[in-house]
N, C-alpha and C positions, 0 to 999 in steps of 0.2 A: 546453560550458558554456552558451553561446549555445541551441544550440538548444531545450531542457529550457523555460530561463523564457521564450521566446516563446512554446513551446508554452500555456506553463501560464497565459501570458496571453490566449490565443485560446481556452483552454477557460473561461476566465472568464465569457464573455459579459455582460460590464458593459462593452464598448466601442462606439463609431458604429461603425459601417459603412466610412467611411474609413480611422480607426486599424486596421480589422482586416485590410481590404484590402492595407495596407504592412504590419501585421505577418506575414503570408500572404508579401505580396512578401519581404521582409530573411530571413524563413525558409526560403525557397525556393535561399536562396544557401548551405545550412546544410545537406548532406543525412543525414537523418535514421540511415544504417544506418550512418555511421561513430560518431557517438554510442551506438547501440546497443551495436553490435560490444565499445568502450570500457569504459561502462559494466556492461555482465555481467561482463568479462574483471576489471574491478575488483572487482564483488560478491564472483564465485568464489575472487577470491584474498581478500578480506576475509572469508569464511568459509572457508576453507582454513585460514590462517594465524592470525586469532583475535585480533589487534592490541588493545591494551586501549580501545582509545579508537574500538572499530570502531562501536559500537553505537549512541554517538551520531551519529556519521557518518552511519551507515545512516538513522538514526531522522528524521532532518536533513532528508536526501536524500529521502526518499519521495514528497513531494508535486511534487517535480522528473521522476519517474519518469513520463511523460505515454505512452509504451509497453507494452502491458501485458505483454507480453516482460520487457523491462526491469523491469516492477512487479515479477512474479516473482520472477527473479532474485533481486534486492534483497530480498525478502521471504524467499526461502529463507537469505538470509544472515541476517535475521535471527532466523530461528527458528534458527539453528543457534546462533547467538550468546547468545540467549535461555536455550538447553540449559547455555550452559558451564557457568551458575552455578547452583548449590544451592537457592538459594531464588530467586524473581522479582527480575530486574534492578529496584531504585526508580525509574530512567529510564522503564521500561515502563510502572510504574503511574502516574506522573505522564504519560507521553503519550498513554492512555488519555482524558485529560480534556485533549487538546491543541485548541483551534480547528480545528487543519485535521484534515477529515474522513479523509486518507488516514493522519494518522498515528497518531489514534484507531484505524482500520481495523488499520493494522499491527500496534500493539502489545498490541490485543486478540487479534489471530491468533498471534505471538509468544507472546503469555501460554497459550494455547491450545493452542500447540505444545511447548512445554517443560513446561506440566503437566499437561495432559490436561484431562478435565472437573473436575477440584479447582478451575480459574482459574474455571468458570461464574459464581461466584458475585461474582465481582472485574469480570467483563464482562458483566455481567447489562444495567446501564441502557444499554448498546449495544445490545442485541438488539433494542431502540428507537427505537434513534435516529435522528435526522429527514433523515438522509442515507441513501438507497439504497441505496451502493456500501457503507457501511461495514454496513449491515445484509445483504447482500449477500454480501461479502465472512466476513464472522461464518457463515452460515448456509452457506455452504460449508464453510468448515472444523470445522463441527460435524455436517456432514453425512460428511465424510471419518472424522472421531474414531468415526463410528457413533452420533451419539446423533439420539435422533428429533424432539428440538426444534427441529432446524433445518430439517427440511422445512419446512413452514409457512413460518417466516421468508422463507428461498429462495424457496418460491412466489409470496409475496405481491410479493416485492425484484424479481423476474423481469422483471416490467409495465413496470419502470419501469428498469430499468437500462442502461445504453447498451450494446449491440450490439459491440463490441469489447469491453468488459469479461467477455461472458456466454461461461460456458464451456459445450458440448452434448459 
């Protein structure tokens, strides 16, 4: 639990140099791969099993996910979770327009993943947006669906996205 929101505090970069220095130090007491380990072993059973209440869990959780292992993970849960239903989860469209850039990212790939390119036009003003990783993240999984709009995206997102995010 601990580990996740130090992380997600060091990746903030709105701290001095001292605060980051002890958040560095207090996370060093925290090691990272039992977290991991945890957390996937939780994802895989939240989409195994289907729990009704998994989705906002997941949806929750994402911007905690500071591993991109772990971001996975989580993410394949919730495309699966995404799938169960009929029509698009109203969770998903509302966190589509959520503040945090990772849960935008999710729940546009989510929507992407349970309805293929039908959702394009539901995650359109993403393919925009002024966050990399979520434009980023869109532009791969529309490059996986086969469509050719998201090269371009991809390329442009490439420049600028952080180096443990980029997949080769």
């Amino acid at each position: 639990v601990v580990r996740p929101l130090l992380e997600s505090l060091l990746l903030e970069g709105k701290h001095d140099l001292e605060t980051v220095c002890r958040l560095r130090e207090v996370a060093a007491h925290f090691p990272a791969e039992k977290d991991a380990a945890a957390v996937t072993a939780a994802a895989r059973l939240v989409q195994r099993d289907k729990p009704a209440n998994g989705l906002p869990i997941l949806i929750e959780f994402v911007p905690y996910a500071t591993n991109e292992f772990v971001r996975q993970e989580v993410q394949r849960a919730l495309n699966v979770l995404a799938k169960a239903d009929k029509a698009p989860a109203p969770l998903l469209l509302e966190a589509i327009k959520d503040p945090s850039p990772s849960r935008r990212a999710a729940a546009a790939e989510a929507l992407l993943r349970s309805e293929g390119l039908a959702a394009k036009d539901k995650i359109a003003q993403l393919l925009k947006d002024e966050n990399v990783l979520v434009r980023y993240q869109l532009g791969m999984a529309l490059i996986e669906l086969h469509d050719k709009t998201g090269v371009p995206i991809l390329i442009k997102s490439l420049q600028d996205v952080p180096s443990d995010r980029a997949e080769f």
